[in-house]
C-alpha distance (Angstrom), angle and dihedral (degrees) to the residues before:
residue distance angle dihedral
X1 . . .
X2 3.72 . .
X3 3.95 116.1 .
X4 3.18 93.5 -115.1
X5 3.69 97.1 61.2
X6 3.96 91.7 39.8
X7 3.77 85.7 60.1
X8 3.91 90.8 51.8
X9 3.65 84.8 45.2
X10 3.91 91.6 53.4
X11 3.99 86.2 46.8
X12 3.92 92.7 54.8
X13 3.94 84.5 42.0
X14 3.60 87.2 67.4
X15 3.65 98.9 40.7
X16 3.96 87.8 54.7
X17 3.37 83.8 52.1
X18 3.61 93.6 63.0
X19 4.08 100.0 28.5
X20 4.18 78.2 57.0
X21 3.54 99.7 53.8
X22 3.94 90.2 58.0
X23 3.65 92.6 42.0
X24 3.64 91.1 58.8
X25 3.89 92.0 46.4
X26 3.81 88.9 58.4
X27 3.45 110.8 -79.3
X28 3.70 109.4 131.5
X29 3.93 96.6 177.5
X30 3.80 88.9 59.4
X31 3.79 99.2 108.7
X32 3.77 93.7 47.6
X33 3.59 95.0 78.5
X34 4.13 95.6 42.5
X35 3.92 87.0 48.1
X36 4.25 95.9 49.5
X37 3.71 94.0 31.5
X38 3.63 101.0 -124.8
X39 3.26 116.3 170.5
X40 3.80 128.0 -27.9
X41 3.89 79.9 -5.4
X42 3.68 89.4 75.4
X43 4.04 110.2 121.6
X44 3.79 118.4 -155.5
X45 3.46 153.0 144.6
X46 3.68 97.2 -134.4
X47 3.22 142.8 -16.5
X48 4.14 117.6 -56.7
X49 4.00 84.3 13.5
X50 3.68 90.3 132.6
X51 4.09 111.0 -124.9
X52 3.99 122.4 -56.4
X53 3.41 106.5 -138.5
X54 3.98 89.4 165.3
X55 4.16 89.0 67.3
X56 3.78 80.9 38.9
X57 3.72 90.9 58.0
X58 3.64 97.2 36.1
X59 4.05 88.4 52.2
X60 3.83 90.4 61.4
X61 3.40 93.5 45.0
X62 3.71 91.0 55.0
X63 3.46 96.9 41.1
X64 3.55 87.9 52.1
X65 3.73 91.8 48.9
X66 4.18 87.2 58.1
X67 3.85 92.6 52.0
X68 3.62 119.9 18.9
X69 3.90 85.9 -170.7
X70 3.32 98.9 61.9
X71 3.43 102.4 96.0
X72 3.73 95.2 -133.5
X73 4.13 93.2 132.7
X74 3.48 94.1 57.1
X75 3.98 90.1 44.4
X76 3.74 85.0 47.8
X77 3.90 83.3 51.0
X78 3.90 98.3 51.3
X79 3.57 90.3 40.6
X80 3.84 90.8 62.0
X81 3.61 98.0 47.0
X82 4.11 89.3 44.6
X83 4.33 77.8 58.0
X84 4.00 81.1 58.0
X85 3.44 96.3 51.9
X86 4.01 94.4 53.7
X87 3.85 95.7 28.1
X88 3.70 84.4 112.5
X89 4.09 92.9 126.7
X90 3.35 125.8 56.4
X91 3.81 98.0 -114.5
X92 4.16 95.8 61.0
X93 3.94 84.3 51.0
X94 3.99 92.9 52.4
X95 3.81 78.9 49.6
X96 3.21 96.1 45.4
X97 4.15 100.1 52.1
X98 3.67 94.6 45.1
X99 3.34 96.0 58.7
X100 3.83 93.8 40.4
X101 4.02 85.3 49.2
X102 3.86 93.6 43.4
X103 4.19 87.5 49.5
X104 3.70 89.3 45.3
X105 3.96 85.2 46.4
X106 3.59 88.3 53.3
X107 4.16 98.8 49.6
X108 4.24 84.4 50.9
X109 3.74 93.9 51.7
X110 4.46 91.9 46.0
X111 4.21 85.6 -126.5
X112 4.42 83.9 113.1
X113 3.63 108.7 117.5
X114 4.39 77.3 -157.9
X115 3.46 137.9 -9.8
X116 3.80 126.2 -114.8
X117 3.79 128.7 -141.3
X118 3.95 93.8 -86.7
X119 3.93 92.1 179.6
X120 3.85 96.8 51.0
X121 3.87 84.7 40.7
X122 3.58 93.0 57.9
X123 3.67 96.2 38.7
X124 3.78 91.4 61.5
X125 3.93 87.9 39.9
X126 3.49 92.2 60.9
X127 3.77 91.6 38.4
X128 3.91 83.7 61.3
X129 3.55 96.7 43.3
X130 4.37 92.9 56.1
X131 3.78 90.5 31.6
X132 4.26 83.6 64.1
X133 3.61 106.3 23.6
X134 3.53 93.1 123.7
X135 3.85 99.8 46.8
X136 4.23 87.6 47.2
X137 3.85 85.9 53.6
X138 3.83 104.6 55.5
X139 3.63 89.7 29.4
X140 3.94 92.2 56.4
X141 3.83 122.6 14.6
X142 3.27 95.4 -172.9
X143 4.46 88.4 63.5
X144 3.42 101.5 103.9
X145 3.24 101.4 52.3
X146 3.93 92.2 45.3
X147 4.21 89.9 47.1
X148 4.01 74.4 53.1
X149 3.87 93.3 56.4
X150 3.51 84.7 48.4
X151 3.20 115.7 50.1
X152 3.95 83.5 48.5
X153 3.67 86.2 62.3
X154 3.59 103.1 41.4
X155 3.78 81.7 56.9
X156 3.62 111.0 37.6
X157 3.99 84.6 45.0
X158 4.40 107.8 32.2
X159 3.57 101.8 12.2
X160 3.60 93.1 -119.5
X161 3.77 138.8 135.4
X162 3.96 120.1 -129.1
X163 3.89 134.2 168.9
């Protein structure tokens, strides 16, 4: 990892930190706004980057890693089915499958501080994928041929089914 990135890591370390903290005192929808970047929850490099959810991901996974009873994979967990609930634009499910591809990438490679529940993940993915078909299609013509690329990669690289 470059320094640069390990101090954007270290940044989303503290956010998860924080985002954590209110999970554990009750607030299920914590992780949603650490995952999209709304807000102060917003990871990048510089200004206009565009959200990191890789350091974002890596940050839980370290945090994890530090305190196994922190709860942080299942607030990881909740916050990626509260994506699925208000993936109703196009842009929160591109979100939404790269950092479900980039954790999945992460349990291959052995660098997962945990391991989610990939088949209930994808089950609700592809729940949220038929559920808005429609509303993908006119919002993005180009959808079906980038739910194409995908599911190519989801198989060629997991083994799994989406769309």
């Amino acid at each position: 990892m470059s320094n640069i990135y390990e101090k954007l890591v270290d940044h989303a370390e503290i956010l998860v930190n924080i985002i954590n903290k209110k999970y554990v005192a009750g607030n299920n929808m914590a992780y949603l706004a650490l995952l999209s970047g709304v807000g102060n929850c917003r990871v990048e490099s510089f200004a206009g980057a565009g959200h990191n959810y890789q350091a974002v991901v890596d940050a839980i996974h370290n945090y994890y890693r530090r305190d196994e009873s922190s709860r942080a994979d299942q607030g990881y967990q909740e916050g990626l089915y509260a994506m699925m609930r208000v993936a109703s634009s196009f842009s929160v499910l591109q979100d939404l499958v790269h950092i479900i591809f980039y954790e999945l990438k992460k349990e291959k490679e052995g660098t997962a501080g945990f391991t989610i529940d990939v088949d209930s993940i994808i089950s609700g993915l592809n729940e949220v994928i038929e559920k808005n078909r429609v509303t993908y299609e006119k919002e993005n013509t180009a959808f079906k041929e980038w739910l194409e690329r995908n599911k190519q990669y989801a198989l060629d690289n997991f083994s799994i089914e989406i769309g």
